[in-house]
VEXDREN-2710 file (C-alpha; in Angstrom, 1 decimal):
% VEXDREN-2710
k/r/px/py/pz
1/UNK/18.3/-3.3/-9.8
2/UNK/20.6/-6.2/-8.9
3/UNK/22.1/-6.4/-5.5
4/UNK/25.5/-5.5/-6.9
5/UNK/24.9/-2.9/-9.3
6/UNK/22.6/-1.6/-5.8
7/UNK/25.6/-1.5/-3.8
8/UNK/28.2/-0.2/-6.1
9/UNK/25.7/2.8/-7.0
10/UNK/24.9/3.6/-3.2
11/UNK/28.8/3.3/-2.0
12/UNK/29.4/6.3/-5.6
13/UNK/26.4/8.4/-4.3
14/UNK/28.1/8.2/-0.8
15/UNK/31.8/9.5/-2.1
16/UNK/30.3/12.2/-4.2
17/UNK/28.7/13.4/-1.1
18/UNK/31.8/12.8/1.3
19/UNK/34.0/14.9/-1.7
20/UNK/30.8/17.4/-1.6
21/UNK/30.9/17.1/-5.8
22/UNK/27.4/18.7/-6.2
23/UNK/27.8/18.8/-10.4
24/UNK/28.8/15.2/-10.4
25/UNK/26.3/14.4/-8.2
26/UNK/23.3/15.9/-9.7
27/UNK/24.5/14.6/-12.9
28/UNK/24.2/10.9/-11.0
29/UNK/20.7/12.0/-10.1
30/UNK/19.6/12.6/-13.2
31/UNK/21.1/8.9/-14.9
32/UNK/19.7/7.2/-12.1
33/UNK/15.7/6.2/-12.6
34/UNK/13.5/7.7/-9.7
35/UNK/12.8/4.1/-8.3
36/UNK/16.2/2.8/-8.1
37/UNK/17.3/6.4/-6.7
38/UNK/13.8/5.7/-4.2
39/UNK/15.1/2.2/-3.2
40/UNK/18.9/4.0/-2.5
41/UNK/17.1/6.6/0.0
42/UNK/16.6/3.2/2.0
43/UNK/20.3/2.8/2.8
44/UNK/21.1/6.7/2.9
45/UNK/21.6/8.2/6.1
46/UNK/19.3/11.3/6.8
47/UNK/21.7/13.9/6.3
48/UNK/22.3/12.0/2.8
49/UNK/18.9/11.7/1.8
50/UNK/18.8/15.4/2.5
51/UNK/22.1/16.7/0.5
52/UNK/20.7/14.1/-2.5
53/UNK/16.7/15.6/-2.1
54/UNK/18.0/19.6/-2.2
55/UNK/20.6/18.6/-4.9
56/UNK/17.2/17.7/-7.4
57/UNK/16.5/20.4/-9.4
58/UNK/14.6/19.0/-11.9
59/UNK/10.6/19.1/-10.5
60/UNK/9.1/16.3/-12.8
61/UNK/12.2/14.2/-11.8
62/UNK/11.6/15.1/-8.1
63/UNK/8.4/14.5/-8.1
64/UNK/8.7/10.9/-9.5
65/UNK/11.1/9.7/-6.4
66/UNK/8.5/11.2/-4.6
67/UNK/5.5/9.2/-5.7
68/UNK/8.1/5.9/-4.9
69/UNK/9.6/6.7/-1.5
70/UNK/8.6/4.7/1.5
71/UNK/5.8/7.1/3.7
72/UNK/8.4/7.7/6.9
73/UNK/11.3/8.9/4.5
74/UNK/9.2/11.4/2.5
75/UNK/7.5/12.7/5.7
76/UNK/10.7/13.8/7.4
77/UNK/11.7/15.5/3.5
78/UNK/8.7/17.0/3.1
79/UNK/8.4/18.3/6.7
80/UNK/11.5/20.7/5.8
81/UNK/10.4/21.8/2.8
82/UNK/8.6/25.4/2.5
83/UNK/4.9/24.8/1.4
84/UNK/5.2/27.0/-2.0
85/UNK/8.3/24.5/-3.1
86/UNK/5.3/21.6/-2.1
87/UNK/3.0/23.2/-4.2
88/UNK/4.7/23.3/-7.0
89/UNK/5.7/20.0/-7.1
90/UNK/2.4/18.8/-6.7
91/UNK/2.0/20.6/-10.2
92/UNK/4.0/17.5/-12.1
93/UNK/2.1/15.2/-10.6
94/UNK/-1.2/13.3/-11.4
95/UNK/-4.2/13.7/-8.9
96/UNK/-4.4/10.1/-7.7
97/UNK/-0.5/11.0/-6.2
98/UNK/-1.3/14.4/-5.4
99/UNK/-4.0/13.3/-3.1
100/UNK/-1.7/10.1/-1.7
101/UNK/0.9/12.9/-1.4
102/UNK/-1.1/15.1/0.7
103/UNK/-2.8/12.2/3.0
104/UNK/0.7/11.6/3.9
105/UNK/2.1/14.9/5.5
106/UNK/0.3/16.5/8.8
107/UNK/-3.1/17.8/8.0
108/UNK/-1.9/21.5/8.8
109/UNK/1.1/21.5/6.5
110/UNK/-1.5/19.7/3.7
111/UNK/-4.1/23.1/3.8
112/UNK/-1.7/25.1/3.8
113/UNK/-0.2/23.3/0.3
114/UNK/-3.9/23.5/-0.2
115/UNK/-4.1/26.8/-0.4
116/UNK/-0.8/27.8/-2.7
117/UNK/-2.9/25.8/-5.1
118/UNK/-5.5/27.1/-7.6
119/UNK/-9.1/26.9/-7.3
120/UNK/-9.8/24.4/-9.5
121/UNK/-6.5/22.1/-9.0
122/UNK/-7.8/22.4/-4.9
123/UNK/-11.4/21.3/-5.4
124/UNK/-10.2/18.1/-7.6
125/UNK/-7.9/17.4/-4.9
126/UNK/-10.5/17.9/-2.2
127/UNK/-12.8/16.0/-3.4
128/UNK/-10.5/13.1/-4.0
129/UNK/-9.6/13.6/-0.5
130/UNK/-13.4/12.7/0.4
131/UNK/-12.3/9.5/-0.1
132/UNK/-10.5/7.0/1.7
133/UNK/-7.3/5.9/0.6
134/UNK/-7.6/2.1/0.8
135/UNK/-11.2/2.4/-1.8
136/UNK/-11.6/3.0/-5.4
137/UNK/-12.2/6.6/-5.0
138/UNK/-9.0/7.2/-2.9
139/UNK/-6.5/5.6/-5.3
140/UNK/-8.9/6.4/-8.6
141/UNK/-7.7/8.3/-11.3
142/UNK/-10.2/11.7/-12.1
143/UNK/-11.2/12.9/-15.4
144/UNK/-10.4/9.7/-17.7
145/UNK/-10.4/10.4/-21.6
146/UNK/-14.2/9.7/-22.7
147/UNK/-16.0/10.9/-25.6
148/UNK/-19.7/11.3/-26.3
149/UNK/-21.7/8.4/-27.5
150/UNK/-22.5/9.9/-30.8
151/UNK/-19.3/11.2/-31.7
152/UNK/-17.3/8.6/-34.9
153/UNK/-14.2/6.9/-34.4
154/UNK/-12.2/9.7/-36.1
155/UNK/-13.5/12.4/-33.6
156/UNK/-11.8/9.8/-30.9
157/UNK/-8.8/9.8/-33.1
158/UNK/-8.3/13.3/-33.5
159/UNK/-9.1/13.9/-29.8
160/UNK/-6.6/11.2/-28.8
161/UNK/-3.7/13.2/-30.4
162/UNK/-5.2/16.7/-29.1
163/UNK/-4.9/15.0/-25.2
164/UNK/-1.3/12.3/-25.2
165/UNK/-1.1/13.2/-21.5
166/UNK/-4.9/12.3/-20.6
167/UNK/-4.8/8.8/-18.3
168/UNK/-6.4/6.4/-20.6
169/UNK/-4.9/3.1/-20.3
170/UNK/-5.6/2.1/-23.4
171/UNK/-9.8/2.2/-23.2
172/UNK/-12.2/5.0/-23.9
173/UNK/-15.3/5.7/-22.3
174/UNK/-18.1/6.3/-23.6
175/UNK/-20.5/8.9/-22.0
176/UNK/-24.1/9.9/-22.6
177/UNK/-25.9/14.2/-22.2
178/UNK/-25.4/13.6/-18.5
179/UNK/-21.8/12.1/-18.4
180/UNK/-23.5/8.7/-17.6
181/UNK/-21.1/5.7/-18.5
182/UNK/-22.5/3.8/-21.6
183/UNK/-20.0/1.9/-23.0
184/UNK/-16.6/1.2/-23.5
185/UNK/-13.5/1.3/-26.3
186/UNK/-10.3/-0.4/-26.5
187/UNK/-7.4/1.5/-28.6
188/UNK/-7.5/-1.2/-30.1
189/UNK/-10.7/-2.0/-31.2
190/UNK/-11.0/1.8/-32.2
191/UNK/-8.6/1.2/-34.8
192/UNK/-10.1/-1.9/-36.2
193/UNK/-13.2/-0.3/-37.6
194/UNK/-13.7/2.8/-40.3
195/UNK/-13.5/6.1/-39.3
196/UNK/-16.9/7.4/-39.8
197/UNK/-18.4/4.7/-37.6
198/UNK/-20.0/6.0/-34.5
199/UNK/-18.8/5.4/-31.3
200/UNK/-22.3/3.6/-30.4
201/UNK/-22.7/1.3/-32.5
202/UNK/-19.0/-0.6/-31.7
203/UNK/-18.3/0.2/-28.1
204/UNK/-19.3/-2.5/-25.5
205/UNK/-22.1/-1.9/-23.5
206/UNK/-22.0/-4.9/-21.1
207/UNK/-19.3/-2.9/-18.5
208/UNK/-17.7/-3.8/-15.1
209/UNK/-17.5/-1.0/-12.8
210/UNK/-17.2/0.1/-9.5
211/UNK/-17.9/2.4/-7.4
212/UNK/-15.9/4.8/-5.3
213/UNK/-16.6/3.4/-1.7
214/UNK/-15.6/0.0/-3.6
215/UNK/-12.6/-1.3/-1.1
216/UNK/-9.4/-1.6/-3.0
217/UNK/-8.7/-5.0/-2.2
218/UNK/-12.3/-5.8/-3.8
219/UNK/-11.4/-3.7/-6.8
220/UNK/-8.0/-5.5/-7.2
221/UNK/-9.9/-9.0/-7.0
222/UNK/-12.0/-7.7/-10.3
223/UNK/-8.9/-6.6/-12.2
224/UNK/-6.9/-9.0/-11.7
225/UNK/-10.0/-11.6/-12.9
226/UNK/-11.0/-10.1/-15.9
227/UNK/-7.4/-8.8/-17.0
228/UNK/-8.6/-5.4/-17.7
229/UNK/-5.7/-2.8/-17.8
230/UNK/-8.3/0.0/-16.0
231/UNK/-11.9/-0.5/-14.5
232/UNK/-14.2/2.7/-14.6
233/UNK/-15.2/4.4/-10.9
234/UNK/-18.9/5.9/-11.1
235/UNK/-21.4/7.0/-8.9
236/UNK/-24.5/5.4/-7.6
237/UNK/-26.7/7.4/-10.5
238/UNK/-24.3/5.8/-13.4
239/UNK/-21.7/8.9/-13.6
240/UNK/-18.5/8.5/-14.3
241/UNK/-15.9/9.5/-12.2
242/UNK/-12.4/8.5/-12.8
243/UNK/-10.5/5.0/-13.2
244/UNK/-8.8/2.7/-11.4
245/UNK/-5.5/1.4/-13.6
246/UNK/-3.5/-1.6/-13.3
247/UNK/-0.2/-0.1/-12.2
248/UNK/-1.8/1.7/-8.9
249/UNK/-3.6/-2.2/-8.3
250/UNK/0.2/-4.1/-8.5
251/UNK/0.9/-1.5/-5.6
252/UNK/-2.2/-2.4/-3.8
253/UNK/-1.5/-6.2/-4.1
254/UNK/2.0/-5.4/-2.7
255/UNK/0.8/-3.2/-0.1
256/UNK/-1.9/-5.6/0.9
257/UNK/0.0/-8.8/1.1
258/UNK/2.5/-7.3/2.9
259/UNK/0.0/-5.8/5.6
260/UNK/-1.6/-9.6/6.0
261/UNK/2.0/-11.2/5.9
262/UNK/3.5/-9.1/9.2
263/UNK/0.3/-9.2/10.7
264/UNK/-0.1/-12.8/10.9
265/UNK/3.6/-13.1/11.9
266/UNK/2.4/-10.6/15.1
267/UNK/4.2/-7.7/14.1
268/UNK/2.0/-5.1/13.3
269/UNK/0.6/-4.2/9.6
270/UNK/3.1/-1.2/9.0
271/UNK/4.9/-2.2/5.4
272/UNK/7.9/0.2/7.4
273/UNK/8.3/-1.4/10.3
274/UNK/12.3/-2.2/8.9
275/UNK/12.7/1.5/8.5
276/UNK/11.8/2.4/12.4
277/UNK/13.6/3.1/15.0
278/UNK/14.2/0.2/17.5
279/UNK/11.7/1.8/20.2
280/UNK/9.2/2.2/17.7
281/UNK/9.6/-1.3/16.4
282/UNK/9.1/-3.1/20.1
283/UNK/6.7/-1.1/20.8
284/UNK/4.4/-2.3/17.9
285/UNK/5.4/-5.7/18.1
286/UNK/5.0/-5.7/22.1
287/UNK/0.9/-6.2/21.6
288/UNK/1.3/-8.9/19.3
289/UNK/3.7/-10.6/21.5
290/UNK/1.1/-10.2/24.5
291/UNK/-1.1/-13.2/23.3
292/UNK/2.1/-15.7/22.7
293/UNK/3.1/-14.3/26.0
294/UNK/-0.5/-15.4/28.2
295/UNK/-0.8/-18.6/26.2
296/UNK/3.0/-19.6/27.8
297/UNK/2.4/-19.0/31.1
298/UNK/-0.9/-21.3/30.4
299/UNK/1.3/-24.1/28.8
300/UNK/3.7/-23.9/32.1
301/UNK/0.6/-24.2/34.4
302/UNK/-0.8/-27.0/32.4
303/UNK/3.0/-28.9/32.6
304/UNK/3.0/-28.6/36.4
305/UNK/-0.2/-29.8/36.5
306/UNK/0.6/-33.2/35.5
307/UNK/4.2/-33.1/36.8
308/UNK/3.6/-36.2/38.6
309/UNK/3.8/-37.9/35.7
310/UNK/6.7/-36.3/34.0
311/UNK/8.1/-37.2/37.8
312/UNK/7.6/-41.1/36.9
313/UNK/8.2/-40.7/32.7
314/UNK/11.3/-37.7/32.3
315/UNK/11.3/-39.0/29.0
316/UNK/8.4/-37.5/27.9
317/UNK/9.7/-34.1/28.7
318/UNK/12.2/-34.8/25.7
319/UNK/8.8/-35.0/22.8
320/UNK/7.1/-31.7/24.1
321/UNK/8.7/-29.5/21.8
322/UNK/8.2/-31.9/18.9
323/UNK/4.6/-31.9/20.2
324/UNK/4.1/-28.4/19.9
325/UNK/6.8/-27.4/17.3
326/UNK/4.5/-30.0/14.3
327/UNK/1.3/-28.6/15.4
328/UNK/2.2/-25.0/15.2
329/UNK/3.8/-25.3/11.8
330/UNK/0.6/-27.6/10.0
331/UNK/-2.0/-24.6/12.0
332/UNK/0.5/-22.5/10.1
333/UNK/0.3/-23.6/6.9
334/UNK/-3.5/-24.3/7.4
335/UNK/-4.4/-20.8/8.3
336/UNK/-1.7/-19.6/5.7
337/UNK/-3.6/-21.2/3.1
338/UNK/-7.1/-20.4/4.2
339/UNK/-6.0/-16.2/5.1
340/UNK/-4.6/-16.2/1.3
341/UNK/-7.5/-18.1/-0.2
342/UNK/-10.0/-15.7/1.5
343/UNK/-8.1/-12.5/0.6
344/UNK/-7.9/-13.7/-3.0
345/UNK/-11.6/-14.6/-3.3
346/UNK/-10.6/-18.6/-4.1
347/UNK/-12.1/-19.5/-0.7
348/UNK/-15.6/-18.1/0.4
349/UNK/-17.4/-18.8/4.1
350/UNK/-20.0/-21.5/2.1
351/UNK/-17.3/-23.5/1.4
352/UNK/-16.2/-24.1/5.2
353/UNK/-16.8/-27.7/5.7
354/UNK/-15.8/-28.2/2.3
355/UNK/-12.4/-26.7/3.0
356/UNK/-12.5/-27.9/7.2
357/UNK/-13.3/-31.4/6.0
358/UNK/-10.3/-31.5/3.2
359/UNK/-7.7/-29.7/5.5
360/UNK/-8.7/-32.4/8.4
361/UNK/-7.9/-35.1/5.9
362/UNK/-4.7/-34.0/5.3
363/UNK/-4.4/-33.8/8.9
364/UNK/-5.1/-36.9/9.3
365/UNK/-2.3/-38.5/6.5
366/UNK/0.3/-36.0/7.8
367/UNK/-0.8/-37.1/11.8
368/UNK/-0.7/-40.4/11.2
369/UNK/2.6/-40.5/9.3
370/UNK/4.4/-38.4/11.6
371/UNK/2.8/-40.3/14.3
372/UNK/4.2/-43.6/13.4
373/UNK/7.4/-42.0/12.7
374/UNK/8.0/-40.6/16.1
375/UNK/6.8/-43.9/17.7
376/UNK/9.6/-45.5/15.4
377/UNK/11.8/-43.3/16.5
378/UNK/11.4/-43.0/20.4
379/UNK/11.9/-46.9/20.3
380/UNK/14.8/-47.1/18.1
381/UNK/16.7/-44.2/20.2
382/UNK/15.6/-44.9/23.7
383/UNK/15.0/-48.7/23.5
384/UNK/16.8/-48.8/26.9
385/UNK/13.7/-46.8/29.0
386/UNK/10.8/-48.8/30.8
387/UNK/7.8/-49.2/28.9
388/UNK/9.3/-47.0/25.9
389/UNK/6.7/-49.4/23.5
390/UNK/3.6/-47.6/25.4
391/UNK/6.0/-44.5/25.7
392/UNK/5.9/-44.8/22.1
393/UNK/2.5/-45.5/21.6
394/UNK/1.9/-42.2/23.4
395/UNK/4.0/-40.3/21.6
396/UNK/2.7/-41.7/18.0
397/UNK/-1.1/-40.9/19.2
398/UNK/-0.5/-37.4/20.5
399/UNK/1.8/-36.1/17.9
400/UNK/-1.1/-37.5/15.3
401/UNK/-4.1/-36.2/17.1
402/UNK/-2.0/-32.7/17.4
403/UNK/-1.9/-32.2/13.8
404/UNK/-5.4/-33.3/12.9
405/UNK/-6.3/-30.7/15.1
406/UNK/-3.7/-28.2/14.2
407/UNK/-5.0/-28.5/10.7
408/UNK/-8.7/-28.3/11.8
409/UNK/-8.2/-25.2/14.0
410/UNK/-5.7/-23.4/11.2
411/UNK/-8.9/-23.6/8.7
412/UNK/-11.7/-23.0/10.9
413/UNK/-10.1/-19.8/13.1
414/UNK/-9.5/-17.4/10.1
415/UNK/-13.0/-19.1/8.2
416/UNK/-14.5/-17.9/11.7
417/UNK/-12.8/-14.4/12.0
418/UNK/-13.8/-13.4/8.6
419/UNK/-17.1/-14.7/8.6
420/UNK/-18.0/-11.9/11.8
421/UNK/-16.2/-9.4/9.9
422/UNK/-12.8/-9.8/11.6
423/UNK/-9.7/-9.6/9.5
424/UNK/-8.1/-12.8/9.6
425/UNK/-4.9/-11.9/9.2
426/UNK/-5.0/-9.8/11.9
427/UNK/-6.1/-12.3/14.8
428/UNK/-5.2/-15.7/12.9
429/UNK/-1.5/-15.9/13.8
430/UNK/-1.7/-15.2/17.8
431/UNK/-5.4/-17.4/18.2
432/UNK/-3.6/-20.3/16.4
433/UNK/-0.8/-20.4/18.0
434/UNK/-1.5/-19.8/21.5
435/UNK/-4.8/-22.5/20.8
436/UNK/-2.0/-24.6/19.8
437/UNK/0.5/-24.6/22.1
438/UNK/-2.3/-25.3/25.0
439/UNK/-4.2/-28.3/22.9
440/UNK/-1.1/-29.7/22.0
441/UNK/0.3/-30.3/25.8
442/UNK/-3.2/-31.1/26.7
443/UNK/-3.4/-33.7/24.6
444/UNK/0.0/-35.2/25.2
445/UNK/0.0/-35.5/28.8
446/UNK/-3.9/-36.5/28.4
447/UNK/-3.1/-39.0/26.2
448/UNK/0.0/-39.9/28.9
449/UNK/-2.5/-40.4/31.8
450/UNK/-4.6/-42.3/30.3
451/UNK/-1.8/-45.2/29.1
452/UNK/0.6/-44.8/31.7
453/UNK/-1.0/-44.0/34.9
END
């Protein structure tokens, strides 16, 4: 939805319910698609999310805003809500949401939903619940359309049209006696071949799976490099469980990058964080903070530990923040790169110095650029100060040693982290830039000493 059409919509949901036109309103509802209507609850207020949510009448159009609003807005609808009108919702929905659905709300109000539910609709759930949500089992589809191995094409035909509302994604899976996954079927391929063929003899055997502990992240990777529109979940004896479809991994690319993006910026990994309260907001990026916070202080010890010679050179005071300003934002870009490579699988931990020696290079071309510029610069500008030639020369050196480094410590910190199991985008962002910040003067006034003094 276009940022006009977005705002022209929510300002003719918010006179409807100022004019309390409930017909014209519902009538809104209903021509406005669940994720546009998801993205509007965003801007409502909560009394108008609440008047919009009750004024839904429809359950399978409810229960598609449901599966696309944010976590902290369908918590506080869902917490008013009786648990029989939960229940039933849950009905026109498909497991993988249900059970997203139900990790959501508090785990009291979720077994007593739970329990409004029928025997077998609970123990599906249940057991999906087993799982955890960020692995292949927690966002999995159950009970994928497979046929037996020795059934023909036309028996997958006919079945096809018996089940339109089974999750296929296009493939079918083949299944031995004991439900064991043998092969695989795209639509397709199924249609390509006669009718009396059986389902053996075409499908391919030669299958990537995974299995239900498989991280989503890790299942996402495989997806997104063979192209597949669903991979297969089984268990460790070759059963097959459910499937993972492409849609549900777009969300967990979104969700993921996201979590690494705010985390490395120092503000938490909740994808919400804009929806919070202002309380709640400092108080998960106070933490993060913390780090920039310590490594400060350390900067303004180290400045007043060479103040006698910013007492005979002031001028030098004027290049710290270029200093540090260049060498945070190549560390930046460094451990940017590196964070994204890892999380995409295009950078492993055996290619360390292969990636440490080629970001150092570039170090090196931007340093010494940079360098000479700066040195240019400081002499052109402040030509009138003593000994601004060695000033420059200073100035040149540190700035280029800075972003050598910068670029050396922005590759080898997150390399590092991940190889002792630490996620780098957690850590990456404070470590570098604190590391920075306290190398970078170091090596200035270092540099400084040495020359001037």
């Amino acid at each position: 939805m276009l940022d006009r059409e977005f705002m022209i919509l929510l300002d003719a949901f918010r006179r409807l319910i100022r004019r309390n036109a409930r017909s014209n309103t519902q009538k809104m509802i209903m021509k406005t698609h669940p994720a546009d209507l998801a993205a509007l609850f965003r801007s409502f207020t909560d009394i108008e999310r609440e008047t919009i949510f009750d004024l839904i009448s429809d359950r399978i159009y409810k229960a598609g805003l449901v599966t696309e609003l944010d976590r902290s807005i369908l918590v506080e609808l869902l917490e008013g809500m009786p648990p029989k009108n939960i229940a039933d919702l849950l009905k026109e929905m498909a497991p993988d949401d249900q059970a997203d659905l139900l990790a959501q709300i508090p785990e009291e109000l979720g077994k007593e939903v739970l329990g409004l539910m029928s025997s077998a609709d609970s123990e599906d759930l249940e057991e999906l619940l087993m799982y955890q949500p960020d692995t292949a089992g927690g966002i999995m589809v159950p009970l994928p359309f497979k046929m037996h191995e020795e059934n023909t094409v036309q028996d997958a035909i006919n079945a096809i049209h018996e089940q339109q509302d089974a999750e296929m994604a296009f493939y079918i899976y083949v299944v031995d006696d004991n439900d064991k996954l043998t092969g695989v079927i795209s639509l397709r391929q199924l249609l390509m071949v006669s009718p009396k063929t059986i389902l053996q003899n075409v499908m391919i055997t030669k299958i990537v799976t995974v299995h239900p502990e498989t991280d989503q992240e890790e299942v996402a990777r495989i997806i997104g490099r063979y192209n597949f529109l669903a991979i297969p979940v089984i268990d460790w004896d070759g059963k097959l469980l459910g499937i993972v479809t492409v849609d549900d991994i777009i969300d967990v690319i979104r969700e993921e990058a996201t979590e690494d993006f705010l985390q490395m910026a120092g503000v938490g990994k909740d994808r919400e964080i804009l929806l919070k309260k202002p309380i709640e907001a400092a108080k998960i990026r106070f933490p993060w903070l913390f780090a920039t916070f310590i490594g400060g202080l350390l900067v303004s010890l180290i400045i007043v530990g060479f103040r006698e010679i910013l007492d005979k050179f002031v001028i030098l005071a004027a290049f710290i923040p270029i200093i540090a300003g260049m060498g945070g934002n190549v560390g930046s870009q460094s451990s940017t790169i590196v964070v994204r490579g890892l999380a995409t699988g295009r950078v492993n931990v055996q290619q360390i110095f292969r990636v440490l020696f080629g970001q150092m290079k570039i170090g090196v071309i931007l340093g010494i650029s940079y360098g000479i510029l700066l040195a240019v610069f400081s002499n052109i500008f402040y030509h009138s100060e003593l000994n601004i030639l060695l000033i420059g020369a200073v100035i040149g050196s540190a700035l280029c040693a800075e972003m050598f480094i910068a670029a050396s410590l922005g590759t080898l910190i997150p390399m590092l982290l991940h190889r002792f199991n630490i996620d780098p985008a957690v850590a990456t962002g404070p470590l570098v830039t604190t590391s920075l910040d306290i190398t970078g003067i170091l090596i200035y006034f270092g540099i400084a000493t040495a020359l001037l003094v």
